[in-house]
Backbone as XML, in Angstrom:
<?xml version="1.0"?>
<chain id="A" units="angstrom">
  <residue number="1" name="UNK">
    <atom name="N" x="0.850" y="-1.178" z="0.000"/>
    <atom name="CA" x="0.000" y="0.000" z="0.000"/>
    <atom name="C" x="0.893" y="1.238" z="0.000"/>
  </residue>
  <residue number="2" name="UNK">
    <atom name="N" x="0.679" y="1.977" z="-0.834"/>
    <atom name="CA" x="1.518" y="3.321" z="-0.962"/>
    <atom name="C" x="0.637" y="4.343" z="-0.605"/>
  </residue>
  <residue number="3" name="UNK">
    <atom name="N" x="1.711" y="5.521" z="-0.605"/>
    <atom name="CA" x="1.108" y="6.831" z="-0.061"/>
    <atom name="C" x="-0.217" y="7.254" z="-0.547"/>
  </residue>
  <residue number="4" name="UNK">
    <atom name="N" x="-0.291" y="6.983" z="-1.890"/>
    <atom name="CA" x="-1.278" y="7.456" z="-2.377"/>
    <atom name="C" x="-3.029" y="6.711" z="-2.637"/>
  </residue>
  <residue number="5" name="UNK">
    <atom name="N" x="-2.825" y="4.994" z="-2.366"/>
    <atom name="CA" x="-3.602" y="4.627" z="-1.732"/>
    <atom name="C" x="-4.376" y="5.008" z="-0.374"/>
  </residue>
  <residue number="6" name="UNK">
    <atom name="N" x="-3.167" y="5.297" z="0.348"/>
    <atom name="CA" x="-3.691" y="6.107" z="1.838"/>
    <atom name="C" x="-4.362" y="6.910" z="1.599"/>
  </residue>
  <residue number="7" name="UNK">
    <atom name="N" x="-4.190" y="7.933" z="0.943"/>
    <atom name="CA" x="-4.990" y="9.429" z="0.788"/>
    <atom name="C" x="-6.039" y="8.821" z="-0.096"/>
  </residue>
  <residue number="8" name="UNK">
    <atom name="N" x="-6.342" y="8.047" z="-0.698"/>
    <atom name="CA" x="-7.478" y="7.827" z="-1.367"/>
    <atom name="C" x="-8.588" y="6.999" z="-0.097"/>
  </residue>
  <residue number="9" name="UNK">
    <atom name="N" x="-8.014" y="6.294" z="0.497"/>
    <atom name="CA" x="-8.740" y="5.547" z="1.967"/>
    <atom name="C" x="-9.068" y="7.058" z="2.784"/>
  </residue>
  <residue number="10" name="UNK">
    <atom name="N" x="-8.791" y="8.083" z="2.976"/>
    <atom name="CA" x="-8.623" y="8.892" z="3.756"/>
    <atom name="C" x="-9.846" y="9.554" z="3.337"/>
  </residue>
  <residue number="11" name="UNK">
    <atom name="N" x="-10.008" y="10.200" z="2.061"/>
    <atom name="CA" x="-11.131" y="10.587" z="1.568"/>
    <atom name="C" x="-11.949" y="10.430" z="1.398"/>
  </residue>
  <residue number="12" name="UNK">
    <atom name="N" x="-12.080" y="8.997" z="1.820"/>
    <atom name="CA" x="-13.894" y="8.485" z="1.964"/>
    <atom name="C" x="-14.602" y="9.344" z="3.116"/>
  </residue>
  <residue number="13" name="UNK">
    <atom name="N" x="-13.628" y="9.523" z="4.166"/>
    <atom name="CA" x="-13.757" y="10.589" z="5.468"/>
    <atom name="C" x="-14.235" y="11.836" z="4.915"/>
  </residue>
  <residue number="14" name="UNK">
    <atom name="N" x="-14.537" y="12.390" z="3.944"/>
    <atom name="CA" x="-14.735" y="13.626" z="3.947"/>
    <atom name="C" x="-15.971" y="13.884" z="4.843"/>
  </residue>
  <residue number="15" name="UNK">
    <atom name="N" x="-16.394" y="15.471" z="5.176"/>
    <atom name="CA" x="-17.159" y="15.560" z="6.373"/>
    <atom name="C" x="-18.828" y="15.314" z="5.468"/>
  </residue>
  <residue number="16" name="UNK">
    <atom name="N" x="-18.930" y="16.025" z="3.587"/>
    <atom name="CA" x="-19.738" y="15.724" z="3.319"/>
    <atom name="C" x="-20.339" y="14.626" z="3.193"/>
  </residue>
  <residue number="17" name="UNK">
    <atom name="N" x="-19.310" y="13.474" z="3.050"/>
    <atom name="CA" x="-19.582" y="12.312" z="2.548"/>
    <atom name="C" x="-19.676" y="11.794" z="4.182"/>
  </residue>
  <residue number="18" name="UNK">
    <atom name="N" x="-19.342" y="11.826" z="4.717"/>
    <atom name="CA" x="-20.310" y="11.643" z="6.704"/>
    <atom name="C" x="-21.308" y="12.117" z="6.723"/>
  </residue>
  <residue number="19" name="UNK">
    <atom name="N" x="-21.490" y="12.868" z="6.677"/>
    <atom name="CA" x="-22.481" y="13.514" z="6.807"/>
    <atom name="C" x="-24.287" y="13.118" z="5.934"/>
  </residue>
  <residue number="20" name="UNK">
    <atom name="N" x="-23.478" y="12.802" z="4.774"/>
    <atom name="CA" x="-25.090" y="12.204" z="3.986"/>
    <atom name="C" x="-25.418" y="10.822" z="4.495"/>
  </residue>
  <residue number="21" name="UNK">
    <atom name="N" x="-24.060" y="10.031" z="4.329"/>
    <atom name="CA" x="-24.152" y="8.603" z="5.473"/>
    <atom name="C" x="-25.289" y="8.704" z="6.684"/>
  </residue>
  <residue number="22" name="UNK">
    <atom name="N" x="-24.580" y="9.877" z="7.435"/>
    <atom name="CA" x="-25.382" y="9.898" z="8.744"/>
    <atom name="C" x="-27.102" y="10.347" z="8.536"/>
  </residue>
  <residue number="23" name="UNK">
    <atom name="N" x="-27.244" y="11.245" z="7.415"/>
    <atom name="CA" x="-28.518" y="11.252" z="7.231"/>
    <atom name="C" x="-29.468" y="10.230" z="6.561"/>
  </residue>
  <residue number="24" name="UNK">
    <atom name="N" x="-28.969" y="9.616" z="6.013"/>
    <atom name="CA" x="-29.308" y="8.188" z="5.426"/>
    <atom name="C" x="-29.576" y="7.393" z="6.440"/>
  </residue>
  <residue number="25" name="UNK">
    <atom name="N" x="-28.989" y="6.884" z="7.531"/>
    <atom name="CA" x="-28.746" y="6.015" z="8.263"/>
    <atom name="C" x="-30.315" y="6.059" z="9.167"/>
  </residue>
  <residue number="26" name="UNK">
    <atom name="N" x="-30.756" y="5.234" z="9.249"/>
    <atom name="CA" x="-32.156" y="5.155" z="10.556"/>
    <atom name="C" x="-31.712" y="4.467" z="11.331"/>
  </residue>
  <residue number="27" name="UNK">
    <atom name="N" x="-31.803" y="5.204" z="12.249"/>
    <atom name="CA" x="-31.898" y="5.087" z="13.571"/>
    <atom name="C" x="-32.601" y="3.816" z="13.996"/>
  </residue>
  <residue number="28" name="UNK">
    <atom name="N" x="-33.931" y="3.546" z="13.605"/>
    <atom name="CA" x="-35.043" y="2.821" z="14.362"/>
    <atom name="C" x="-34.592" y="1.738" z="13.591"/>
  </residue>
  <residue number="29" name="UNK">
    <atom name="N" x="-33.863" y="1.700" z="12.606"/>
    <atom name="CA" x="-33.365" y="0.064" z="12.469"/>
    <atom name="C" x="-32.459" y="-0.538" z="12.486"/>
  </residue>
  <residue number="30" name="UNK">
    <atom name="N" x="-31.779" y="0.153" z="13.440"/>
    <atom name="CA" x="-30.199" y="-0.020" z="13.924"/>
    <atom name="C" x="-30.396" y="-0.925" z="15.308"/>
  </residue>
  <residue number="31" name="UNK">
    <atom name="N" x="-31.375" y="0.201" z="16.208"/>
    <atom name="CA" x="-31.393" y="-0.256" z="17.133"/>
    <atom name="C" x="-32.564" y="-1.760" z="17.342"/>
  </residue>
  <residue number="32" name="UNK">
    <atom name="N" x="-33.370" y="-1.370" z="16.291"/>
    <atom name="CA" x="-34.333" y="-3.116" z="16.305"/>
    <atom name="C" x="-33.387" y="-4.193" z="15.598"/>
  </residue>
  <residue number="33" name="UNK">
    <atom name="N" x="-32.257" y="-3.961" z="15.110"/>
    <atom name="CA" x="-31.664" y="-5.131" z="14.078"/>
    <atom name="C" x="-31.191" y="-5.904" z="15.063"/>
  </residue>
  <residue number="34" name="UNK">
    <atom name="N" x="-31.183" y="-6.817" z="15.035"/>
    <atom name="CA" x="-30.680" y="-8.159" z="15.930"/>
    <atom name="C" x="-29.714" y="-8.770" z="15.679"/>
  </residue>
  <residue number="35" name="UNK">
    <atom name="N" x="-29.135" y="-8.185" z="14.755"/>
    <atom name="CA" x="-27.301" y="-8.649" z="14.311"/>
    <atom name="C" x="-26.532" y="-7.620" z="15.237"/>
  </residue>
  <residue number="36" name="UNK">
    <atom name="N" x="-27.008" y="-5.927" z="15.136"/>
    <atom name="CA" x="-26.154" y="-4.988" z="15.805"/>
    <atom name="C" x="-26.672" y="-5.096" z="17.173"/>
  </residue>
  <residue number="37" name="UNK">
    <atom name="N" x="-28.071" y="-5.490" z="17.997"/>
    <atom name="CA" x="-27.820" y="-5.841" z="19.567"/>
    <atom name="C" x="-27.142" y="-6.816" z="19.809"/>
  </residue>
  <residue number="38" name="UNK">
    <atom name="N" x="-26.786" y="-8.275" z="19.250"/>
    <atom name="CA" x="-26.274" y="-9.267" z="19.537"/>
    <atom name="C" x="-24.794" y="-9.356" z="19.396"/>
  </residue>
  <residue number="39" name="UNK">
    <atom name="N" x="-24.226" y="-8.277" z="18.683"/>
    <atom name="CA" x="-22.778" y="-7.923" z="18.017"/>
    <atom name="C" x="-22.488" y="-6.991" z="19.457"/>
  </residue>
  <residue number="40" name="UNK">
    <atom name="N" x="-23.515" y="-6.051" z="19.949"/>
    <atom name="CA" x="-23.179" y="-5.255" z="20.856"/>
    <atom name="C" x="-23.137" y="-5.698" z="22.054"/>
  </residue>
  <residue number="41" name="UNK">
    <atom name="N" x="-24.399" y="-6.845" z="22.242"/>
    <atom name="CA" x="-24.450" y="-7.618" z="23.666"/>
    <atom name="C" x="-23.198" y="-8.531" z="23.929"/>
  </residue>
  <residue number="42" name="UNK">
    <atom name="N" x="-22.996" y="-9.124" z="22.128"/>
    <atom name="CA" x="-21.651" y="-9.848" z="22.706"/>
    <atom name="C" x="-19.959" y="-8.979" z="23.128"/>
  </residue>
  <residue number="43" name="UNK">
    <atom name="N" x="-19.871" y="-8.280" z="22.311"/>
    <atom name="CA" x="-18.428" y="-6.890" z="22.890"/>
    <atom name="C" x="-18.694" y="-7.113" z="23.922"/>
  </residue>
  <residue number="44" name="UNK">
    <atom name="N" x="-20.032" y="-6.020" z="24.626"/>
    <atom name="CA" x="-20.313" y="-5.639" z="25.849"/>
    <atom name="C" x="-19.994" y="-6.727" z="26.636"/>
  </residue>
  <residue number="45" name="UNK">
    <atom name="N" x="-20.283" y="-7.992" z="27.040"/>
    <atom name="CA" x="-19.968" y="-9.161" z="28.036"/>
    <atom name="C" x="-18.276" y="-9.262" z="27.745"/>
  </residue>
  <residue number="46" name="UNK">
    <atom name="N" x="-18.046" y="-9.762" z="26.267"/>
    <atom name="CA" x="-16.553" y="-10.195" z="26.754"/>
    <atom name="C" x="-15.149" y="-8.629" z="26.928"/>
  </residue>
  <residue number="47" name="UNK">
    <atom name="N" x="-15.997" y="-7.687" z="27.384"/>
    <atom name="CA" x="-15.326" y="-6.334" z="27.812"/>
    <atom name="C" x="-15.591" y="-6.332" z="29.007"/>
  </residue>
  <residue number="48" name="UNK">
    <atom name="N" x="-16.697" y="-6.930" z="30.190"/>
    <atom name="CA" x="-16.826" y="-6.618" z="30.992"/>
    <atom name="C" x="-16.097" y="-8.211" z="31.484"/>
  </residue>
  <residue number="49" name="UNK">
    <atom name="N" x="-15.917" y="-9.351" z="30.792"/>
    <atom name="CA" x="-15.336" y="-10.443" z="31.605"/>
    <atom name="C" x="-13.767" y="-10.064" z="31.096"/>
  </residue>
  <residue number="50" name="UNK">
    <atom name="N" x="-13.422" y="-9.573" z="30.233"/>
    <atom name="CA" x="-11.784" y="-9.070" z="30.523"/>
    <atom name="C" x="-11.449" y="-8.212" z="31.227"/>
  </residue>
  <residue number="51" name="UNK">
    <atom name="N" x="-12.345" y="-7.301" z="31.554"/>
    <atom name="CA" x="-12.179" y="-5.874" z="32.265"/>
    <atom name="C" x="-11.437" y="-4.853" z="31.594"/>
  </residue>
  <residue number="52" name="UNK">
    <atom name="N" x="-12.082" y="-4.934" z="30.807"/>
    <atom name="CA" x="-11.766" y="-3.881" z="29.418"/>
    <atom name="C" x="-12.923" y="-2.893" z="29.746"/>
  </residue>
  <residue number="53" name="UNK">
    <atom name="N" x="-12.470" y="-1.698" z="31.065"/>
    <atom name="CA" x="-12.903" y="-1.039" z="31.501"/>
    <atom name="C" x="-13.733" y="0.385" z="30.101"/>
  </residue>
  <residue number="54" name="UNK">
    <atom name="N" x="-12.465" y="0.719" z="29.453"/>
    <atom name="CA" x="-12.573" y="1.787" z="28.588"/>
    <atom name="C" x="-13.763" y="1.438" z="27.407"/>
  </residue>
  <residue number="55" name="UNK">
    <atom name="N" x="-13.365" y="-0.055" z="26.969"/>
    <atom name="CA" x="-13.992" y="-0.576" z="25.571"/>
    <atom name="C" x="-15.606" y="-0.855" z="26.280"/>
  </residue>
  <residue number="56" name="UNK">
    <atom name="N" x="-15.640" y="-1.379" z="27.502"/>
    <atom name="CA" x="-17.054" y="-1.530" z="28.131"/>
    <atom name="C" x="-17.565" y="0.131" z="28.382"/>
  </residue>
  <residue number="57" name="UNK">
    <atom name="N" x="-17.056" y="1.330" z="28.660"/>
    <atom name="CA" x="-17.648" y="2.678" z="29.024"/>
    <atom name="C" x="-18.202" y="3.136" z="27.533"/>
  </residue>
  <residue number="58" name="UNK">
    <atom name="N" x="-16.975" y="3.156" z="26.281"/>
    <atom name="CA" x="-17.890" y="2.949" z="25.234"/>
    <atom name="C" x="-18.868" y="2.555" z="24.586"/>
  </residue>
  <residue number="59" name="UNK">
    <atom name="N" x="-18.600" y="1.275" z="24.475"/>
    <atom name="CA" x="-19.911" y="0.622" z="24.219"/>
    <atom name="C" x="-21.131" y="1.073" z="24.777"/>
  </residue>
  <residue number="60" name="UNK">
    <atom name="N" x="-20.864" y="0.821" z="26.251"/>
    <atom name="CA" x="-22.646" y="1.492" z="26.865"/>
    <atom name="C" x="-22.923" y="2.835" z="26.271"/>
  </residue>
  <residue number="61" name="UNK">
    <atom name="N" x="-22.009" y="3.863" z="26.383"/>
    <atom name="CA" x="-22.019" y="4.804" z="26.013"/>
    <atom name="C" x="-22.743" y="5.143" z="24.338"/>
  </residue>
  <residue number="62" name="UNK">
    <atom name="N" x="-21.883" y="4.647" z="23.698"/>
    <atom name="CA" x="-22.654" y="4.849" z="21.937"/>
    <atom name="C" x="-23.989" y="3.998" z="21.904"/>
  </residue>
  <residue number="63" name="UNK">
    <atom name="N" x="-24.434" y="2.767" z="22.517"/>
    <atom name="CA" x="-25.648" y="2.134" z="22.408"/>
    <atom name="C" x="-27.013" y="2.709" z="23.273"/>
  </residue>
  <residue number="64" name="UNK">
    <atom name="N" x="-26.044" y="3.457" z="24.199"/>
    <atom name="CA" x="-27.316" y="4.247" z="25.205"/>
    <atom name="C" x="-27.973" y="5.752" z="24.168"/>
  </residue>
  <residue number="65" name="UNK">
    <atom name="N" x="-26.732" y="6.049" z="23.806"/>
    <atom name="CA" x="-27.026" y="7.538" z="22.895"/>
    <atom name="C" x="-27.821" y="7.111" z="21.446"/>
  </residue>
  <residue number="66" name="UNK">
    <atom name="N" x="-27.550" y="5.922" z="20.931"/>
    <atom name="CA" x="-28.158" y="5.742" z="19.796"/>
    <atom name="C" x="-29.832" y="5.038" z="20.266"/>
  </residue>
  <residue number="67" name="UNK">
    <atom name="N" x="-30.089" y="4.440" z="21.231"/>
    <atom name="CA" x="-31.427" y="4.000" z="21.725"/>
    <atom name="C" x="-32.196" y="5.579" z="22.403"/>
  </residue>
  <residue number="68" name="UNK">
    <atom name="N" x="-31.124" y="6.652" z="23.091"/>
    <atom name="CA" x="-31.239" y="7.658" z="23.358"/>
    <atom name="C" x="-32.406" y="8.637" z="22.104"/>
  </residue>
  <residue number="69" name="UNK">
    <atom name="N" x="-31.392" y="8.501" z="21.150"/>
    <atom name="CA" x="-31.701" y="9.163" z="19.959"/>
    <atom name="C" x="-32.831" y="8.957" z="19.267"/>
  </residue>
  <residue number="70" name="UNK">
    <atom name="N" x="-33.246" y="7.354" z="19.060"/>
    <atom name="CA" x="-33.967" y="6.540" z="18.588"/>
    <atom name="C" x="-35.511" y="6.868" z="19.289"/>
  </residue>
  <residue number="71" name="UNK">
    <atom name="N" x="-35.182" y="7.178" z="20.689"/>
    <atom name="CA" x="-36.423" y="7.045" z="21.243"/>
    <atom name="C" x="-37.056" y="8.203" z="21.673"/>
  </residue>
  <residue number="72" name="UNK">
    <atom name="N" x="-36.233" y="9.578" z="21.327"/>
    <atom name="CA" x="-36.721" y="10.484" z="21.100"/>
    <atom name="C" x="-37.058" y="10.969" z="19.619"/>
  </residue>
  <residue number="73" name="UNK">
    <atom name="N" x="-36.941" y="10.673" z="18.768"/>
    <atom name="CA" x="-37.091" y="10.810" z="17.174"/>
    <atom name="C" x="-38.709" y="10.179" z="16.989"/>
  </residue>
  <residue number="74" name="UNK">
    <atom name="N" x="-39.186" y="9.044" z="17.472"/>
    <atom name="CA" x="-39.730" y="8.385" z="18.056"/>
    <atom name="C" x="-40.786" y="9.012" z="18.368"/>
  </residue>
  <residue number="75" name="UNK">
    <atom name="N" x="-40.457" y="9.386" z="19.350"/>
    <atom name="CA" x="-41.786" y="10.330" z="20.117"/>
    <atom name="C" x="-42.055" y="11.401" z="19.181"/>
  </residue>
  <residue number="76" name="UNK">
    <atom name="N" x="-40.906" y="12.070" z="18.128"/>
    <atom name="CA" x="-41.145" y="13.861" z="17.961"/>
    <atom name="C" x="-40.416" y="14.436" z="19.442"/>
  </residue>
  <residue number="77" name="UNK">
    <atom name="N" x="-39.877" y="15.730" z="18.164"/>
    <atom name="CA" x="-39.259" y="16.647" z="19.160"/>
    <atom name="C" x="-39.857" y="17.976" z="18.430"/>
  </residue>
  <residue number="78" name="UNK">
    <atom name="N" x="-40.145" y="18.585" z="19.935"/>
    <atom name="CA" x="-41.035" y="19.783" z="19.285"/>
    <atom name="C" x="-40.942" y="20.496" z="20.627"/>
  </residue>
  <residue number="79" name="UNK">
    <atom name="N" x="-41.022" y="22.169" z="19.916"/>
    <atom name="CA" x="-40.661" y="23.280" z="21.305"/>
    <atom name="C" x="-42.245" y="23.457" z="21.088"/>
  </residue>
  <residue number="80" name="UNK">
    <atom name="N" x="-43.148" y="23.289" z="20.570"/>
    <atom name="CA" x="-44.206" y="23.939" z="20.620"/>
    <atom name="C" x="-45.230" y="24.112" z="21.716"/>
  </residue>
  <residue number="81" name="UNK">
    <atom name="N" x="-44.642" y="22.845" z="23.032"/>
    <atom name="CA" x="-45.499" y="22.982" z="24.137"/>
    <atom name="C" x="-44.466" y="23.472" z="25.388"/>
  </residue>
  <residue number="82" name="UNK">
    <atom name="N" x="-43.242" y="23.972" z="24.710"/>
    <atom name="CA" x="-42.429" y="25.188" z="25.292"/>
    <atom name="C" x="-41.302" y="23.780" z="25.771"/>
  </residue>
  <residue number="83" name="UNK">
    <atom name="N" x="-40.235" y="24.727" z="26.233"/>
    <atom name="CA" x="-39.326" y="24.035" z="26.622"/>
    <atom name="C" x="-38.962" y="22.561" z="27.267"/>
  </residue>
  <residue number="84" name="UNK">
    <atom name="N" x="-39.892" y="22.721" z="28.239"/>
    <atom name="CA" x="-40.598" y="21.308" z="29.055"/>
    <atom name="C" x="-41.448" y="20.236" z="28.311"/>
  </residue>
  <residue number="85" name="UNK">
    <atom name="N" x="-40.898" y="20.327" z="27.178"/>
    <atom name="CA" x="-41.885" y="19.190" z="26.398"/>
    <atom name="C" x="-41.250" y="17.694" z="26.897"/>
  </residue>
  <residue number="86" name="UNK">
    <atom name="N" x="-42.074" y="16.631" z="27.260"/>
    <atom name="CA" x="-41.860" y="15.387" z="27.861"/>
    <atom name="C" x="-40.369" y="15.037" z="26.853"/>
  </residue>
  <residue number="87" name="UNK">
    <atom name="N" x="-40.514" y="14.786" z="25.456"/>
    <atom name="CA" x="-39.323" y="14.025" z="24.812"/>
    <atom name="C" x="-38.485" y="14.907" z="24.600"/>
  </residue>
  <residue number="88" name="UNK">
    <atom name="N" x="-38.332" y="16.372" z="25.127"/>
    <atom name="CA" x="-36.885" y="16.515" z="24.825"/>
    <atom name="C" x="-36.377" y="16.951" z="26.538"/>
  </residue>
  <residue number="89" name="UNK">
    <atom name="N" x="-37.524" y="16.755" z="27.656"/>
    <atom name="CA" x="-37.446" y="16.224" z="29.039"/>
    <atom name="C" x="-36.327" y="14.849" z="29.156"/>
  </residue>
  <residue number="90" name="UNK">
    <atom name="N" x="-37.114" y="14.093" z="28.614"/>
    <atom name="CA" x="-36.453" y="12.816" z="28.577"/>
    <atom name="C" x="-34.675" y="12.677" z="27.432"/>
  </residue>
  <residue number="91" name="UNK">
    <atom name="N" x="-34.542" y="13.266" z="26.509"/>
    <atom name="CA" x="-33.871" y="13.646" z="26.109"/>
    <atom name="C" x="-32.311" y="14.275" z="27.085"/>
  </residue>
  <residue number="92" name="UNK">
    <atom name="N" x="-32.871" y="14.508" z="27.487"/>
    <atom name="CA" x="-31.993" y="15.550" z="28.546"/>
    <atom name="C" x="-32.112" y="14.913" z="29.737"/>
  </residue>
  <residue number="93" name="UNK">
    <atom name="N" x="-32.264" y="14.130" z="30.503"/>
    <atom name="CA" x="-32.397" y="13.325" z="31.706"/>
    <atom name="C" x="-31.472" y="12.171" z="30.928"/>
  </residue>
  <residue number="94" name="UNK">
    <atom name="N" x="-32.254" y="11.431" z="30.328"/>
    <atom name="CA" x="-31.161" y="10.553" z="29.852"/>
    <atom name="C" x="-29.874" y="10.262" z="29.348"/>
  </residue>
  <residue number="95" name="UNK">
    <atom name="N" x="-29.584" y="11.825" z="28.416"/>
    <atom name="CA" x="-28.025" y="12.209" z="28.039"/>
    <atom name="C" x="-27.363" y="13.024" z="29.107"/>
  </residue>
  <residue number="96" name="UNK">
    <atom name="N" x="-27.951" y="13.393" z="30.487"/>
    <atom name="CA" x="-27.314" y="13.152" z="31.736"/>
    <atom name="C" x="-27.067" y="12.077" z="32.331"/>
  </residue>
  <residue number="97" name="UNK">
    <atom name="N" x="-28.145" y="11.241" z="32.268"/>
    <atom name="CA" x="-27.361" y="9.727" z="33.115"/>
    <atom name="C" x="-26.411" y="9.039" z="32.829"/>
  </residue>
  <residue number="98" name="UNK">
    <atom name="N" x="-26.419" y="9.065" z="30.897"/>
    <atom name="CA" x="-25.104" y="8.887" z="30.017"/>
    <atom name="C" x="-24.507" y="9.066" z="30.344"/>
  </residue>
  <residue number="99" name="UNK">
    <atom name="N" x="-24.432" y="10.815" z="30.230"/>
    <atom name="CA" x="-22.505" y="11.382" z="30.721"/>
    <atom name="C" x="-22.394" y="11.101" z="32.155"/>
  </residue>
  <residue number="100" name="UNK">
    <atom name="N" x="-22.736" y="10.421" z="33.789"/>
    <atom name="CA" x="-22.558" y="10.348" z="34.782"/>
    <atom name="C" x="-22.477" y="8.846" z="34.602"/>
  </residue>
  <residue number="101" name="UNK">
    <atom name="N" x="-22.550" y="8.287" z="33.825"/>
    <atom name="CA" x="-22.470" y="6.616" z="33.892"/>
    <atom name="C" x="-21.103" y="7.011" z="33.433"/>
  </residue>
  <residue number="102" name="UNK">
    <atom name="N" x="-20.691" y="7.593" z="32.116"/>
    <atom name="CA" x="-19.276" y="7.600" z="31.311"/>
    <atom name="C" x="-17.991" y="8.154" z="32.554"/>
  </residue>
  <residue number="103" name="UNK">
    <atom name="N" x="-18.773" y="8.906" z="33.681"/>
    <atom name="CA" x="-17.602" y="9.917" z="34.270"/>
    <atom name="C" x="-17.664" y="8.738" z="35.547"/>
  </residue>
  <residue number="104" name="UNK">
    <atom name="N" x="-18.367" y="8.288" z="35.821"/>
    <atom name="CA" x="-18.074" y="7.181" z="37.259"/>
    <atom name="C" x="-17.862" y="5.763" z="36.045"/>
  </residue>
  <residue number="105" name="UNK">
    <atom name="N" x="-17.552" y="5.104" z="35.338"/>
    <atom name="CA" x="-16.952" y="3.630" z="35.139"/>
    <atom name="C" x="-15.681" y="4.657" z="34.611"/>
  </residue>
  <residue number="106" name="UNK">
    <atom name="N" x="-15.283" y="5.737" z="33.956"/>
    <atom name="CA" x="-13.885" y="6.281" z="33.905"/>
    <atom name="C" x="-13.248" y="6.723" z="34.983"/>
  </residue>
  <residue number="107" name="UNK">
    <atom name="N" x="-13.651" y="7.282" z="35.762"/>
    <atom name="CA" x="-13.061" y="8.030" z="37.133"/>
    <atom name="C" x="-13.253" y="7.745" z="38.367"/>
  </residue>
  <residue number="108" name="UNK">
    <atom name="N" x="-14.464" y="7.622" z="38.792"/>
    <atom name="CA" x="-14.611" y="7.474" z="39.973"/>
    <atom name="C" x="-14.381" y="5.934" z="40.243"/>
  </residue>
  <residue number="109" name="UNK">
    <atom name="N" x="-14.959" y="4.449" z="39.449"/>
    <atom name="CA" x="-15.260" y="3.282" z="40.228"/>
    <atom name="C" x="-13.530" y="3.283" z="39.962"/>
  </residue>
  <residue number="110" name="UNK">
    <atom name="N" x="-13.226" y="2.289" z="40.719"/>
    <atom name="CA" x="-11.258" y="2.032" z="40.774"/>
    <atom name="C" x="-11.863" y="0.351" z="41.096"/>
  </residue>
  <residue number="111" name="UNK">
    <atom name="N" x="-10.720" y="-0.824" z="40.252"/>
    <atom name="CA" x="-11.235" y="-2.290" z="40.733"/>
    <atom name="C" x="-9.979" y="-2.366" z="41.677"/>
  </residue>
</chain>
C-alpha cells in the first residue's frame, strides 16, 4: 500500500460524505436489528469479563445515545409545548445519566 492509496482511503472521510451517510442512516433500524444488539451484547460481556474497563464505558455509552436518539425521534421533538416538552425532558435526563455513567466507570469506580 503506498502513499497514495492512503490518501485515497482517507477521503472516503470527507465531512460531506459523513455527513449524507449519517442522514441516510435510521436510527429505528439499527437499534431493532438483531445482528447490531447481539454484536453489541456480545463486545459488551466479553469487555466486561476481561475488564476492558474503557472498551465496556464505550460501548454502553454509543448504544445508550443511539437508543437515546432513537427514542426520542420516536416520540417527535417539538418546542411547541415550550421548553418542558416530555421528549426533549427525557432527552436531557437521559443524556445526563449517560454522561454520569461515562464519568463514574472512567473516574470514579477504581477495581
Amino acid at each position: 500500500m503506498d502513499f497514495s492509496q492512503a490518501i485515497e482511503f482517507i477521503k472516503q472521510f470527507e465531512t460531506h460524505r459523513v455527513m449524507k451517510t449519517l442522514e441516510t442512516l435510521n436510527l429505528q433500524e439499527l437499534v431493532r436489528n438483531p445482528y447490531f444488539l447481539g454484536g453489541t451484547g456480545t463486545l459488551a460481556i466479553i469487555a466486561f469479563l476481561m475488564h476492558w474497563r474503557l472498551l465496556l464505558t464505550v460501548i454502553l455509552a454509543i448504544t445508550g445515545f443511539i437508543a437515546l436518539l432513537a427514542y426520542t425521534f420516536e416520540q417527535g421533538v417539538s418546542l411547541d409545548g415550550g421548553v418542558g416538552s416530555d421528549s426533549l425532558m427525557i432527552f436531557v435526563i437521559g443524556g445526563a445519566a449517560l454522561v454520569f455513567l461515562v464519568i463514574y466507570m472512567l473516574f470514579i469506580r477504581s477495581e
